[in-house]
C-alpha positions in Angstrom: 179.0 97.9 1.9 181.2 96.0 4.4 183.9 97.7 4.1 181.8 101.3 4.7 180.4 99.7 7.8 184.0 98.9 9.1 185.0 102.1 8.3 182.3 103.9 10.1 182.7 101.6 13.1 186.5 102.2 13.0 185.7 106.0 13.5 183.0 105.8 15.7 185.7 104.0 18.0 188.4 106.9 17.4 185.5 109.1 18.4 184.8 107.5 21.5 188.3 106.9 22.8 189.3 110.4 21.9 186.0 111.4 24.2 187.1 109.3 27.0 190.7 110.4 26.8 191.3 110.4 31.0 191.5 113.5 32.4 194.1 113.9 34.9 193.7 112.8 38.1 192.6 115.8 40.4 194.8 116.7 43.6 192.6 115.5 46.2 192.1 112.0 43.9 195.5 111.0 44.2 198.6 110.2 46.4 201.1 112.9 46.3 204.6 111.8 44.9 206.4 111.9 48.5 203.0 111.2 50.4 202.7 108.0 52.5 199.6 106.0 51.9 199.1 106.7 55.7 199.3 110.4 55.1 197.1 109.7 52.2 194.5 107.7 54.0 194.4 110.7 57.0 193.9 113.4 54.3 190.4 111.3 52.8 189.1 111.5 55.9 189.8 115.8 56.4 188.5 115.6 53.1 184.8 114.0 53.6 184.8 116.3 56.6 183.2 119.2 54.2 183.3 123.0 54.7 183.6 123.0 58.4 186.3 120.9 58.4 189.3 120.2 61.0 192.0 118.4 61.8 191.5 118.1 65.6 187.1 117.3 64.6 188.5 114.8 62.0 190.5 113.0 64.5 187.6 112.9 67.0 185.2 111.7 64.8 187.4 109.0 63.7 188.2 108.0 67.3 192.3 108.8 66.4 194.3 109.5 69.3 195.3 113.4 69.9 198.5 112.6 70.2 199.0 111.7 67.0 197.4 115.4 66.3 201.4 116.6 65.6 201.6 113.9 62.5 198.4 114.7 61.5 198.9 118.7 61.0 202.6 118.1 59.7 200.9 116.1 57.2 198.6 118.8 56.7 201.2 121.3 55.9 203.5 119.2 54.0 200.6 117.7 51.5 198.7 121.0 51.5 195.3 119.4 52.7 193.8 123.0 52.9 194.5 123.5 49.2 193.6 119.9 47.8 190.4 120.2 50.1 189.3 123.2 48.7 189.5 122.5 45.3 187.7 119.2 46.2 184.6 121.5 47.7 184.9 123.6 44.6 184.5 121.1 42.4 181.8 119.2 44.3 180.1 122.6 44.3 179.9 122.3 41.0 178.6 118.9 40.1 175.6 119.6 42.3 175.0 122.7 40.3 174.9 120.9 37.4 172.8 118.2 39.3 170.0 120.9 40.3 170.2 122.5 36.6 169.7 119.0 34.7 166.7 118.3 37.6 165.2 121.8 36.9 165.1 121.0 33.2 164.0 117.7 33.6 160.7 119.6 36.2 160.2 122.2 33.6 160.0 119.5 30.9 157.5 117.2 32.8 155.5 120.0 33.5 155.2 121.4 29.8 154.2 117.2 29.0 151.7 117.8 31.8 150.4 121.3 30.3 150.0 119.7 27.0 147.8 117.0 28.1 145.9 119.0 29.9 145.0 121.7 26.5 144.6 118.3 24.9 142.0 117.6 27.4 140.4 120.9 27.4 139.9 120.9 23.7 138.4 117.5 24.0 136.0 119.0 26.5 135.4 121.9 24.4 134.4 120.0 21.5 132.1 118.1 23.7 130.1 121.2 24.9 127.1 122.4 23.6 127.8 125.9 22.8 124.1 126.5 23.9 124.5 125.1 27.2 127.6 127.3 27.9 127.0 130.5 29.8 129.6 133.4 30.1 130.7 132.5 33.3 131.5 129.1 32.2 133.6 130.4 29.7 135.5 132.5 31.4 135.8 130.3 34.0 137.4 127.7 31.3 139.2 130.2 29.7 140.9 131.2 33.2 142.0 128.5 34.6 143.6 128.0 30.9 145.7 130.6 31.4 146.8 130.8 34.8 147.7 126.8 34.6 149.8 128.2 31.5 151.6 131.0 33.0 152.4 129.0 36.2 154.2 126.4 34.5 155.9 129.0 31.8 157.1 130.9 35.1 155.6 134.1 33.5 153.8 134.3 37.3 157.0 135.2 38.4 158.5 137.5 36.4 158.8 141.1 37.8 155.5 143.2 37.6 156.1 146.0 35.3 153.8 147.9 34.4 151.9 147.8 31.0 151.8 150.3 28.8 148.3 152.5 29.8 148.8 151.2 33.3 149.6 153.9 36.2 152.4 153.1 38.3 153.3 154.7 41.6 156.5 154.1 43.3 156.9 155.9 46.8 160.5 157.0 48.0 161.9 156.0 50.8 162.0 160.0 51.6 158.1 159.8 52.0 158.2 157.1 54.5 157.8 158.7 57.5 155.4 161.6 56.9 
């Protein structure tokens, strides 16, 4: 049994190191060969300016003298800022994609949790009820509420209105419009 366990361990560590193999550095992560850690250091700061970035609004921001605005843009065009920027916005794009996907999952989960308890609580009720005492209205009203709790948090309020089968449906052209 020991030596299974080891074995097991043993691969469970390939597995993990294999999985956390680093991924190359990305452009705007790393000094450039040739790239001073002055030139560096200026191109972090364009960087965190965002999409509406600039050399000049960098510098002014960061209280840099404009006369050091030369350096800055020959740095710009020797290290391709523009380029490494850009795929840093691209890439930040995505992560908050993938932030606002795993919170909408994580809304849509808590919300089914919520759903269930409450049918769990409306079939307590209902088992509580005296079907004598319990009108039509009452029912319906139950019954309702039910539903329209269910297809708000399924999002099947929000899917397009098409028209069931039996139902009429008139769609006006824009032709019409004025007559």
């Amino acid at each position: 049994m020991g030596d299974k366990d080891t074995v097991s361990t043993s691969a469970n560590l390939n597995s993990e190191l294999n999985s956390k193999v680093a991924e190359p550095e990305k452009s705007w992560e790393k000094k450039l060969i040739d790239e001073s850690p002055k030139a560096f250091k200026a191109f972090c700061l364009f960087r965190a300016m965002g999409y509406k970035r600039s050399i000049k609004a960098c510098m002014e921001m960061h209280g840099i003298e404009p006369k050091k605005y030369g350096s800055w843009a020959r740095y710009a065009r020797l290290y391709h800022w523009n380029e490494r920027a850009a795929e840093y916005d691209a890439y930040i794009e995505k992560e908050t994609e993938r932030e606002l996907l795993a919170e909408r999952v994580e809304r849509k989960r808590r919300q089914m949790e919520m759903l269930n308890g409450f049918d769990e609580l409306v079939g307590k009720r209902l088992k509580t009820l005296d079907p004598e005492k319990l009108d039509a209205d009452g029912a319906m009203d139950l019954l309702e509420r039910s539903a329209k709790l269910d297809s708000f948090i399924t999002g099947a309020d929000k899917e397009s209105s098409k028209p069931v089968q039996g139902e009429l449906a008139i769609t006006f052209a824009d032709s019409f419009k004025d007559l």
